[in-house]
C-alpha positions as CSV (number, residue, x, y, z in Angstrom):
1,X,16.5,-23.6,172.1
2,X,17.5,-26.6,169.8
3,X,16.0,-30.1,171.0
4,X,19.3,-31.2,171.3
5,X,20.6,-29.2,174.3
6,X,17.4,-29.7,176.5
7,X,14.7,-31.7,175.5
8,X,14.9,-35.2,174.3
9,X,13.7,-36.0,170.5
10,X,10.0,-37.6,172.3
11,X,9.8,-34.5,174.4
12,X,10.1,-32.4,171.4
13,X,7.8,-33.6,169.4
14,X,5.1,-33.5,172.2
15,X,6.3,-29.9,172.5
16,X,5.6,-29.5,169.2
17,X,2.5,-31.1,169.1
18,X,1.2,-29.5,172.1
19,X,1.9,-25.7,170.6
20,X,0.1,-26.9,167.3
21,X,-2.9,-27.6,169.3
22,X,-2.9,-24.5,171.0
23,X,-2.9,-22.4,167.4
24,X,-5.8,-24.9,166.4
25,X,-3.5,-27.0,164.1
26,X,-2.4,-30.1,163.6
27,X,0.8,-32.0,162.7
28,X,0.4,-34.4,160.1
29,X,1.8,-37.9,160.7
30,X,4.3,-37.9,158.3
31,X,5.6,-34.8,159.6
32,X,6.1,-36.6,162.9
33,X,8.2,-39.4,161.4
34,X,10.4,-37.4,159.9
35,X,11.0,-35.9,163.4
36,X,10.5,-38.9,165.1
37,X,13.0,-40.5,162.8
38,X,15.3,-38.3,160.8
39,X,17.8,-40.2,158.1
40,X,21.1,-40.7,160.1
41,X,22.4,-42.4,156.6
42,X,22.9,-40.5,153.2
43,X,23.0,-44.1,151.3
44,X,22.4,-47.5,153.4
45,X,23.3,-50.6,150.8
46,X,20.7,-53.4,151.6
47,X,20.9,-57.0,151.8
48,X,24.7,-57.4,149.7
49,X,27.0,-60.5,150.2
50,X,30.4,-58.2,151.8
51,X,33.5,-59.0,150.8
52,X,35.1,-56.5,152.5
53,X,38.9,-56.9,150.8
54,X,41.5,-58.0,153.6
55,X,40.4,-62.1,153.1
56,X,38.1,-62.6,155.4
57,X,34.6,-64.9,154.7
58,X,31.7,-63.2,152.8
59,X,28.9,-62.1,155.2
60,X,25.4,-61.2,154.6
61,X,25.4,-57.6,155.6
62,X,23.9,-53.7,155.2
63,X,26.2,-50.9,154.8
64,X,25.2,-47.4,156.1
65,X,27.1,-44.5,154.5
66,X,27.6,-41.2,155.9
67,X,29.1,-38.4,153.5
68,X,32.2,-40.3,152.4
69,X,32.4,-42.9,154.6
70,X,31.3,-46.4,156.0
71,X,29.9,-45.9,159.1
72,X,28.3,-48.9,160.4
73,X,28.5,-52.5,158.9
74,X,25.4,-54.0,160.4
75,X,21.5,-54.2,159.8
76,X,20.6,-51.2,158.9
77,X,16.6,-49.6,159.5
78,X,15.8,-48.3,155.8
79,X,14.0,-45.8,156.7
80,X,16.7,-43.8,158.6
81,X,18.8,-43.2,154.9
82,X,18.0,-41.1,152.3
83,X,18.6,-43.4,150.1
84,X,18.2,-47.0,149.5
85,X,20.1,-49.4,147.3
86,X,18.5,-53.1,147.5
87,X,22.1,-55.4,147.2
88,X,20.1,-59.1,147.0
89,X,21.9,-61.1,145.6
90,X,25.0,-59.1,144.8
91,X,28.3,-58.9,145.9
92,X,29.4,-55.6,147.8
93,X,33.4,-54.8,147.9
94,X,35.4,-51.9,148.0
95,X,36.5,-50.0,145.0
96,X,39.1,-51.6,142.3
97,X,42.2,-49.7,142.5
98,X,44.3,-50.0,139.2
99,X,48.0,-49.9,140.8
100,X,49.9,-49.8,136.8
101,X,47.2,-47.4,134.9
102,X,48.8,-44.7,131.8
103,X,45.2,-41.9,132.2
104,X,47.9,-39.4,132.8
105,X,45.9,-37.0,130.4
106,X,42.8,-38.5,129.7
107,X,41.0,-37.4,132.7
108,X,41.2,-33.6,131.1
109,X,40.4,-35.3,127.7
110,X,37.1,-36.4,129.8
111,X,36.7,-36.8,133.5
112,X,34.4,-39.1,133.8
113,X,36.7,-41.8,133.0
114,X,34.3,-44.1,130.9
115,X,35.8,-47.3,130.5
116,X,37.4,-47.6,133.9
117,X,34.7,-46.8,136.4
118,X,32.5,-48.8,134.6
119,X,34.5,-51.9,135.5
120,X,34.3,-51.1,138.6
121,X,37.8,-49.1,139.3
122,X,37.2,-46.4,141.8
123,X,41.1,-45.2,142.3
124,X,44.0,-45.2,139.5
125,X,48.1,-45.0,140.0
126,X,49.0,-43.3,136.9
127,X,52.3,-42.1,135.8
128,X,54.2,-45.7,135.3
129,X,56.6,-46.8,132.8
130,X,59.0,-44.1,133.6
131,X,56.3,-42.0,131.9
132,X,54.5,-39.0,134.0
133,X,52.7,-35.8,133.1
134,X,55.5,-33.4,135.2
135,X,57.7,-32.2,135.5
136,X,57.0,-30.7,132.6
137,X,58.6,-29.4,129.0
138,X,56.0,-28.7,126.9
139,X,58.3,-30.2,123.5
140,X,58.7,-33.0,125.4
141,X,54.6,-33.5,125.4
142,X,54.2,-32.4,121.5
143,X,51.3,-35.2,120.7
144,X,49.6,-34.7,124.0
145,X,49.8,-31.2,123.7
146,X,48.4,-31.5,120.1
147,X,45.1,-33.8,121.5
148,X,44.7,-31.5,124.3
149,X,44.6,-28.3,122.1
150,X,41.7,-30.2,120.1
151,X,40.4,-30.2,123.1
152,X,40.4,-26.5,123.9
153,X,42.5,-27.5,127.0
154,X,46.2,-25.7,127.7
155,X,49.2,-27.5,129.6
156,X,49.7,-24.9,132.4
157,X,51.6,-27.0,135.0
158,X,54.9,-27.3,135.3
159,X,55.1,-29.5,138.1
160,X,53.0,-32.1,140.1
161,X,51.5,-29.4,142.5
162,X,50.6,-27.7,139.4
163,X,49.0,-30.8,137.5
164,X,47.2,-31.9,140.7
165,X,45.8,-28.3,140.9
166,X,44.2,-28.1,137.5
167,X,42.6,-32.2,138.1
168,X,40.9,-30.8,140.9
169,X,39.6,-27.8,139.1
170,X,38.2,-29.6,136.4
171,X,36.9,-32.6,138.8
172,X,37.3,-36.3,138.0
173,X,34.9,-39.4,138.5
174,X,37.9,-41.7,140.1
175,X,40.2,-41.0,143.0
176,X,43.8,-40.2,141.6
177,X,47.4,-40.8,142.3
178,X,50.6,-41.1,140.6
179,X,54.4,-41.5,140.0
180,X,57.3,-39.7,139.1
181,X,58.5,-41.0,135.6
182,X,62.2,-41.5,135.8
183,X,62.2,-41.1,131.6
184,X,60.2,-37.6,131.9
185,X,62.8,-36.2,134.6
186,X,65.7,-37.4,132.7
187,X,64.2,-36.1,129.6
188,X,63.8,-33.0,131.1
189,X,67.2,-32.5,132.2
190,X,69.4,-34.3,129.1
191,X,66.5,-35.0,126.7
192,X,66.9,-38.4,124.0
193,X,70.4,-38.4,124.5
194,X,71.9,-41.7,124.6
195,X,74.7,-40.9,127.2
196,X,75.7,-41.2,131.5
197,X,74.5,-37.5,133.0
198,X,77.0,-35.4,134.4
199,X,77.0,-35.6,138.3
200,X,75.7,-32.1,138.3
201,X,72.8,-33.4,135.8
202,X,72.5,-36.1,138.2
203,X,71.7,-33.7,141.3
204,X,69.3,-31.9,139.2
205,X,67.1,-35.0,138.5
206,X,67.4,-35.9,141.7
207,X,66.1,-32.7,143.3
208,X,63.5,-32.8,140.6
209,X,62.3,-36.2,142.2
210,X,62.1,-35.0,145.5
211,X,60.2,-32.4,144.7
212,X,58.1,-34.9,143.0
213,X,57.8,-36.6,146.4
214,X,57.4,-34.0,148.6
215,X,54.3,-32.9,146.4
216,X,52.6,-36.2,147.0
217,X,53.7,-38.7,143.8
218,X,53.8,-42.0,145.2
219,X,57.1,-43.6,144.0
220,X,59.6,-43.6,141.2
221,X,58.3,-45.4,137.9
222,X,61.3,-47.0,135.0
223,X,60.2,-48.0,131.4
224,X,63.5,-49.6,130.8
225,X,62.4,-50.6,127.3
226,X,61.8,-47.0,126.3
227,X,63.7,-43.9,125.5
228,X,65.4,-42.5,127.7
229,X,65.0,-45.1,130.2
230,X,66.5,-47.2,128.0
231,X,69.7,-45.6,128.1
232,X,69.9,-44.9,132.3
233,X,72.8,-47.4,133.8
234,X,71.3,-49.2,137.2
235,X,73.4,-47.3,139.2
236,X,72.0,-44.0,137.8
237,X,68.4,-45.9,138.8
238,X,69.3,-46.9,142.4
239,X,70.8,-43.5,143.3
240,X,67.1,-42.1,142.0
241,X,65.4,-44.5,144.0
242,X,67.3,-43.4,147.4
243,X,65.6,-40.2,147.0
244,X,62.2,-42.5,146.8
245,X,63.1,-44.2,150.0
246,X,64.0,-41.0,151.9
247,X,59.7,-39.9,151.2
248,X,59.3,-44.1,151.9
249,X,57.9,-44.5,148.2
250,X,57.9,-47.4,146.1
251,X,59.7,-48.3,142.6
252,X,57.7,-49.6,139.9
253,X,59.4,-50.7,137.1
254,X,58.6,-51.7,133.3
255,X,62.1,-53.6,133.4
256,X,64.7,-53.4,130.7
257,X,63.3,-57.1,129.2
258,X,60.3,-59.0,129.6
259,X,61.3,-61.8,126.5
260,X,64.9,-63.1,126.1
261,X,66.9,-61.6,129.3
262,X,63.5,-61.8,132.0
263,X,65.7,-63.3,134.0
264,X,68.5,-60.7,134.0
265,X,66.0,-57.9,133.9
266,X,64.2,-59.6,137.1
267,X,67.7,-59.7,138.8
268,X,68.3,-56.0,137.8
269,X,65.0,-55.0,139.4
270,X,65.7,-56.9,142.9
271,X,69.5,-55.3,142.7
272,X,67.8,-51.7,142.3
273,X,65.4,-51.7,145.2
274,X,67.7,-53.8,147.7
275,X,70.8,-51.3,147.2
276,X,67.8,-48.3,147.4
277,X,66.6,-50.2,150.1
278,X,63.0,-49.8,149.2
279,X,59.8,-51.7,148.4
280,X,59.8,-53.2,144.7
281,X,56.6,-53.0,142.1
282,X,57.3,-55.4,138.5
283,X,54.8,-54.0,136.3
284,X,53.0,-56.3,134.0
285,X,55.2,-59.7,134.9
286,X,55.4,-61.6,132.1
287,X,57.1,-64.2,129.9
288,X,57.3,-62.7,126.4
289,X,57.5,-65.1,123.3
290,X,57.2,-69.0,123.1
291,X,60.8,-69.4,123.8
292,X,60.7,-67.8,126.9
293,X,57.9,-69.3,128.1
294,X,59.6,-71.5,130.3
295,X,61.1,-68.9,132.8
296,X,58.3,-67.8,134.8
297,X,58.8,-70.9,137.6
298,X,62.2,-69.7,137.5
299,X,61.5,-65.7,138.3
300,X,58.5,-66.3,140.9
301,X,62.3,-68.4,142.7
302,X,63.9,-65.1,142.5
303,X,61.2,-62.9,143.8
304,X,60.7,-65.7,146.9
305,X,64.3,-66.1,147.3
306,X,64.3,-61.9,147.6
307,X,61.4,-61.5,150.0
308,X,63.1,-64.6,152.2
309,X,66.1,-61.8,152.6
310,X,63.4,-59.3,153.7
311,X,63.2,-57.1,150.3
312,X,59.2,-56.1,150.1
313,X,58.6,-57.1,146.4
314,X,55.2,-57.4,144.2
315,X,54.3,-57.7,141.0
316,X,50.9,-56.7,138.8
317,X,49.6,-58.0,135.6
318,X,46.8,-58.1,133.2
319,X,44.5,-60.9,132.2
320,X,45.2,-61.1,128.7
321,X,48.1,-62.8,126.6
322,X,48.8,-59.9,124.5
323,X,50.7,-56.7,125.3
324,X,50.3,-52.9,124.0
325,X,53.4,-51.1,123.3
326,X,55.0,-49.0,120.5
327,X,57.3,-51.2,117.4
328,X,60.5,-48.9,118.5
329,X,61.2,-50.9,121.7
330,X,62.2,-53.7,119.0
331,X,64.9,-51.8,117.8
332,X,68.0,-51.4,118.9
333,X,69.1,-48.7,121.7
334,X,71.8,-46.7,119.4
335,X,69.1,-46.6,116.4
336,X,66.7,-44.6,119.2
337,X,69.6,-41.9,120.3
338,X,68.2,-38.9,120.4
339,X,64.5,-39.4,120.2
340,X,62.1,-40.2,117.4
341,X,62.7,-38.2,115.0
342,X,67.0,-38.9,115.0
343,X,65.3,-42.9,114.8
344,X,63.6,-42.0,111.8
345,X,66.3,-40.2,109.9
346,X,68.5,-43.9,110.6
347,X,66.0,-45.6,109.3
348,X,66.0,-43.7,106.2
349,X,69.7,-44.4,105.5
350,X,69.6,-47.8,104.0
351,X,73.1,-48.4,105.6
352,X,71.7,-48.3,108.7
353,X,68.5,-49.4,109.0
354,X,70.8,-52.8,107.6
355,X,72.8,-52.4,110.6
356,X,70.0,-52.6,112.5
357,X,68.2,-55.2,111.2
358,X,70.0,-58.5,112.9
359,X,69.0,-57.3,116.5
360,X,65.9,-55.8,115.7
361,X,64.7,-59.7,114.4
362,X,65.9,-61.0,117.3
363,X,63.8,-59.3,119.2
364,X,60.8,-59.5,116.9
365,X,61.3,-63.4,116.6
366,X,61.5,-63.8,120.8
367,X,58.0,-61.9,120.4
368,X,56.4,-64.7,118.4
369,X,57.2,-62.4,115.3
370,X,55.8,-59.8,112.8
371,X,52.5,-62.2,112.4
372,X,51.8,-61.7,116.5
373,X,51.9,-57.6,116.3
374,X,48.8,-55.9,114.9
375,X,48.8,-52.4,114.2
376,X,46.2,-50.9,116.4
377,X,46.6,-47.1,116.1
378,X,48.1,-44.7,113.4
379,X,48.7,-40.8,113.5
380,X,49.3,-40.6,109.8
381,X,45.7,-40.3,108.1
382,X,47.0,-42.2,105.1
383,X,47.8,-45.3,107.5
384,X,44.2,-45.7,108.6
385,X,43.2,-48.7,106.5
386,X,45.9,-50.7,108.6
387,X,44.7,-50.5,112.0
388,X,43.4,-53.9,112.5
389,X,46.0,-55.7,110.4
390,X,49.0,-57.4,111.6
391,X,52.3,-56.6,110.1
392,X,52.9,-59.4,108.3
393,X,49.4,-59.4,106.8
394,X,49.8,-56.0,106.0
395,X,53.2,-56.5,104.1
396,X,51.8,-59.4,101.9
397,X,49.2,-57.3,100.8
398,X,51.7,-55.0,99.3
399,X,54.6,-57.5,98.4
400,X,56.6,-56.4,100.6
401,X,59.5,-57.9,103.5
402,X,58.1,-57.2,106.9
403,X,61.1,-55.6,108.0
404,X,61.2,-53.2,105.4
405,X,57.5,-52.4,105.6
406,X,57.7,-51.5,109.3
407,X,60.8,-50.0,109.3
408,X,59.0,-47.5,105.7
409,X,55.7,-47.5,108.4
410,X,57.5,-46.1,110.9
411,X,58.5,-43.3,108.9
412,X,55.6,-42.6,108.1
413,X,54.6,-42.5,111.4
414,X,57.4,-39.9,112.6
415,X,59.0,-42.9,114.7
416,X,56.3,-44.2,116.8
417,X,53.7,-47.0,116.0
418,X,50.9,-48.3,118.3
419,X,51.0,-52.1,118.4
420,X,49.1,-55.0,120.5
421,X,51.3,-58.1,120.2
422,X,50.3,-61.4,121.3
423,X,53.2,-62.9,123.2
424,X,52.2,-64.4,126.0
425,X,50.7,-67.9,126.7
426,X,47.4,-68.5,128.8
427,X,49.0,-71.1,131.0
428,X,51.9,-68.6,132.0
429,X,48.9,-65.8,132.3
430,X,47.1,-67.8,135.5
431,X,49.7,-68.8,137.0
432,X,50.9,-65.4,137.2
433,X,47.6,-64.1,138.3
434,X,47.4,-67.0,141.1
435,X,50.8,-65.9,142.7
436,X,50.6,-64.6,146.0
437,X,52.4,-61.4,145.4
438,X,50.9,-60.6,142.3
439,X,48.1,-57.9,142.2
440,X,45.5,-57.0,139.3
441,X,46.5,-53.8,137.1
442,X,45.1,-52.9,133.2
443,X,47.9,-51.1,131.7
444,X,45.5,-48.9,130.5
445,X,43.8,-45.9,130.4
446,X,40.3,-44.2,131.0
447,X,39.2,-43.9,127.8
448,X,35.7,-43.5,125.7
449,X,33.8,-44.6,122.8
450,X,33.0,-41.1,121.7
451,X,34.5,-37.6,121.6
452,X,38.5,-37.4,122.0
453,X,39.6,-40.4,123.4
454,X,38.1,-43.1,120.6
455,X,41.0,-44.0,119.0
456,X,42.1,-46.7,116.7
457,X,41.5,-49.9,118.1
458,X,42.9,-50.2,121.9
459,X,43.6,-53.2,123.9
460,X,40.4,-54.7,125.3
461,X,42.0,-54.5,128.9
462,X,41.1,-50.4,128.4
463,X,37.4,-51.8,128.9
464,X,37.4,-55.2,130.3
465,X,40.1,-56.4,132.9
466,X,38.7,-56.1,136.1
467,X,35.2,-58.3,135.0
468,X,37.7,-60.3,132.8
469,X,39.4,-61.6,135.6
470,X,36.3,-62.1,137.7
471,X,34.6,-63.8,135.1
472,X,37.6,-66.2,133.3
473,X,39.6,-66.9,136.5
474,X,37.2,-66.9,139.3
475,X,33.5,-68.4,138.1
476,X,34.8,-70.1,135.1
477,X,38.5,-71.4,136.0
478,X,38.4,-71.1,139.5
479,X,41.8,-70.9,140.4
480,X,41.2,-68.1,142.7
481,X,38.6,-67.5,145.2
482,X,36.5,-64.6,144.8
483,X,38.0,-63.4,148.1
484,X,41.2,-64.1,147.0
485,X,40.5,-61.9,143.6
486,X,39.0,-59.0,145.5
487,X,42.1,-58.8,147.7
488,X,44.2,-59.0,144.5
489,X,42.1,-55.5,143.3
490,X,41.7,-53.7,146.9
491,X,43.4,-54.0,149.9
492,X,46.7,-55.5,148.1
493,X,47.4,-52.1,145.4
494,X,45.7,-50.2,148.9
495,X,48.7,-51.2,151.1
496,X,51.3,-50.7,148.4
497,X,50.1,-47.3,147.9
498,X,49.9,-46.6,151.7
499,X,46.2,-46.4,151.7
500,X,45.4,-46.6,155.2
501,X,41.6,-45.7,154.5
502,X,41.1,-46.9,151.0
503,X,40.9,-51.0,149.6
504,X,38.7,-52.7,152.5
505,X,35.1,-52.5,153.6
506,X,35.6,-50.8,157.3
507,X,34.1,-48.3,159.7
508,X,35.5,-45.5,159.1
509,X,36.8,-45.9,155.7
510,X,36.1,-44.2,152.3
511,X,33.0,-45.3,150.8
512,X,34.9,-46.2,147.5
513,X,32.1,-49.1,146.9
514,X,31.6,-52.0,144.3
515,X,27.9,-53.8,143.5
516,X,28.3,-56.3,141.3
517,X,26.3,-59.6,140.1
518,X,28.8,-62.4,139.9
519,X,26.6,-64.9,138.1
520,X,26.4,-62.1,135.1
521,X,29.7,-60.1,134.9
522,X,31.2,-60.4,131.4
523,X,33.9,-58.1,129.9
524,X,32.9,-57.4,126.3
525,X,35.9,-55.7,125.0
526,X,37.9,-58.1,122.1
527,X,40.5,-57.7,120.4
528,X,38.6,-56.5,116.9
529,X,36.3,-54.7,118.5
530,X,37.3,-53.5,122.2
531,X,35.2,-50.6,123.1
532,X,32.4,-52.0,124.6
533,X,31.7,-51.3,128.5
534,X,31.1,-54.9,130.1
535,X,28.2,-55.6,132.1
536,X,27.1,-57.0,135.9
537,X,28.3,-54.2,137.5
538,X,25.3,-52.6,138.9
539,X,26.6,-49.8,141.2
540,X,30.1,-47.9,141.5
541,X,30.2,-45.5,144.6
542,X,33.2,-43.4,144.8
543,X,33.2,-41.4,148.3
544,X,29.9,-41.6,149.3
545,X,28.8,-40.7,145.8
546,X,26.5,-43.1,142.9
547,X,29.0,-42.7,140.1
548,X,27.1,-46.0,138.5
549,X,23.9,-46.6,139.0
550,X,22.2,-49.9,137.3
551,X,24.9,-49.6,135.1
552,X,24.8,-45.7,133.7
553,X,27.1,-42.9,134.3
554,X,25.5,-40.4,137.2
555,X,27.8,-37.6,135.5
556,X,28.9,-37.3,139.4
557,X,32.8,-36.6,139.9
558,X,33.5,-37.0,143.2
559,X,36.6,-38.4,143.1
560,X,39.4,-36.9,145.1
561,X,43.5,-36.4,144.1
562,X,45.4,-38.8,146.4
563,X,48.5,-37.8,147.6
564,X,51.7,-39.7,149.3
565,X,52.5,-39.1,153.2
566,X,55.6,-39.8,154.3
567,X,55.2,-42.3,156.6
């Protein structure tokens, strides 16, 4: 007979007890406790400052944790959990959740995604930029495919279901979700080619997307600056982004400008997701290049004016003032027709690489020009000894026009060249940040200081956005409140995901957790040197589980792949 379907917990003891006596023993008295009081918690947080994520006040407050979820926000006895963390002083929230990350293939590269749980990230949205790991052509993944083969690791999946499949095989530290990449379905179907697809092409990528859907991607993504993006016509985009709105997705979009024509490329965006007649995402909002610096008053009016006619618009961006992209996007679209490696047989034909050269300034100039982009990755072994260097440095050194030296660089680099160009201004940076409907993303990607994924020189925001913006604009600016910031990194991404049990500190919601030590949280990722983990953050739980604790890797991977319900 268990003591739970006749005796009371007292009554069983004294049983107990009584039986023991009879056998001449005794029960010691820690024996009893544990009886008397058996843990009802696996993990009780002690003593933090909540700020639970949908904008309410910090409160003073225990958490008790059952399996993966919060299951009473109150004070807690200590000695009902198995285990204890002591939160004095600290701030509690729920997990960061990176709405615009690009660790589409890192997690198999490592899975205990490094540089993003340590800044406290506990769920990623991958696959943006029009750029996701399915549905899949294997040519269409050749330098992926190469670091993955290093890595003793096969591409096996040909579609989402199939991707998903082989992330939960191999396990992951961070929950994971992600889009469908409008490039990599159009590549799929018509490849680099710089042309309108047929309408039977156009069914194809269409039923390609809802399968996408209806295996759980969360939304359409555009890179409208990249091939073949680049060369999709809005209407193509909007009838794509029906099929979104049919599974009640989203459409995140790297938009076709973010320097000279923001303002067009804003409109373009709203014009997309209003015919669609689905919610909007602008990736990375920014005002590219000192001459453009003046237009971000003037697109925060058109996003108001759009939500005032009822369209469900947001934006997301880093807190730095440079970007990371590759040099191509400077060039013009006809010079890109056909993929990289049609780009670099243009550039070898003096004629045309001439041809090319008027736009491709124009562009470069809008950026703050070839003095503002540093080179911050190379394939090419013989190109090593110019990461760290910008491009104009790098062409004095050998005597040499900047044009000429990228366009000879790229080349050499079969097309593509990893850049980090500082184009942005701070001012423009917070007030971005401080907008209403603007949300906290990286742009980045999991990565590592050892093994496969240390590479070149990455963007600091790889390693340090999340305590960047807590540190710069909330104890040192203060032009948000931390409650305003936390909402900004939780419930905000959470609820354009369609989280309902993810983002906010509540009773029966994931314990996706965040301990952290405001007074101390520094990112210590820079530009020259940008793989360094940052510091403060004490404790990451993800699903019940210590992924961080005082600051070290557990190994744990307890994250879970997140899928998209039709609503």
């Amino acid at each position: 007979m268990g003591m739970s379907d006749k005796l009371s917990r007292r009554e069983f003891i004294e049983t107990l007890a009584k039986s023991a006596a009879l056998a001449g023993l005794t029960i010691a008295p820690e024996t009893r406790r544990v009886f008397a009081s058996p843990s009802k918690f696996d993990l009780v947080i002690k003593n933090g400052m909540i700020v639970d994520g949908m904008g309410n006040e910090p409160f003073e407050s225990d958490l008790g944790i059952i399996g993966e979820y919060i299951q009473a926000i109150e004070k807690v006895d200590p000695s009902q959990a198995k285990k204890v963390i002591d939160a004095s002083k600290k701030i509690v929230s729920p997990g960061f959740i990176d709405i615009h990350s690009h660790s589409d293939f890192e997690p198999f590269l490592n899975p205990k995604a490094e540089s993003k749980i340590r800044q406290g990230v506990t769920t990623e949205l991958v696959g943006n930029c029009g750029s996701s790991a399915f549905p899949l052509k294997k040519s269409c993944f050749e330098d992926e495919e190469e670091i993955l083969k290093e890595a003793k690791i096969e591409i096996t999946w040909e579609n989402l279901e199939g991707y998903h499949l082989l992330l939960e095989k191999r396990g992951i530290a961070v929950n994971h979700g992600t889009l469908v990449g409008q490039g990599t379905v159009r590549r799929f179907i018509i490849g680099n080619a710089r042309r309108k697809p047929s309408t039977e092409e156009m069914e194809m990528m269409k039923k390609l997307v809802s399968d996408a859907m209806s295996q759980g991607a969360f939304g359409l993504s555009t890179g409208l600056e990249y091939i073949p993006d680049r060369f999709s016509s809005t209407d193509e985009i909007i009838e794509l982004c029906k099929v979104i709105a049919d599974f009640k997705g989203f459409y995140a979009t790297h938009m076709r400008s973010e320097d000279t024509f923001l303002l067009e490329a804003v409109g373009e965006a709203l014009h997309i997701s209003e015919s669609a007649c689905l919610p909007l995402q602008i990736s990375h909002l920014k005002a590219s290049g000192k001459e453009n610096y003046y237009k971000i008053p003037f697109v925060f009016d058109l996003i108001e004016r759009a939500k005032e006619r009822g369209l469900d618009v947001s934006a997301d961006r880093y807190p730095y003032t440079a970007y990371s992209t590759t040099l191509s996007i400077s060039f013009p679209a006809w010079a890109l027709d056909g993929g990289p490696q049609c780009f670099v047989e243009r550039l070898k034909d003096r004629e045309l690489r001439e041809k090319m050269k008027e736009e491709t300034m124009e562009k470069v100039v809008a950026n703050n020009g070839w003095e503002s982009m540093l080179i911050n990755h190379v394939q090419n072994e013989k190109n090593r000894h110019l990461i760290g260097k910008y491009i104009q440095e790098a062409a004095d050194e050998v005597g040499q026009d900047p044009y000429e030296f990228a366009c000879d660089l790229l080349i050499s680099e079969g097309g593509n060249l990893s850049i980090t160009g500082f184009g942005m201004s701070e001012e423009n940076t917070a007030s971005v940040l401080k907008h209403p409907q603007v949300m906290l993303c990286s742009d980045g990607s999991a990565l590592a200081p050892y093994g496969p994924l240390d590479r070149g020189i990455p963007h600091p925001r790889n390693y340090g956005t999340f305590p960047r913006f807590l540190k710069v604009y909330v104890r040192e600016k203060k032009i948000l409140t931390l409650t305003e910031a936390i909402q900004k990194m939780t419930s905000m991404p959470a609820r354009r995901m369609g989280l309902r049990d993810r983002g906010a500190i509540k009773k029966g919601f994931y314990a996706d957790l965040v301990i952290f030590d405001l007074s101390r949280i520094l990112d210590k990722a820079t530009y020259t040197d940008p793989k360094q983990y940052p510091e403060g953050i004490d404790y990451v739980i993800v699903n019940g589980k210590v992924v961080i604790s005082k600051g070290e890797h557990s190994g744990e991977l307890p994250g879970k792949i997140l899928r998209h319900k039709k609503a």
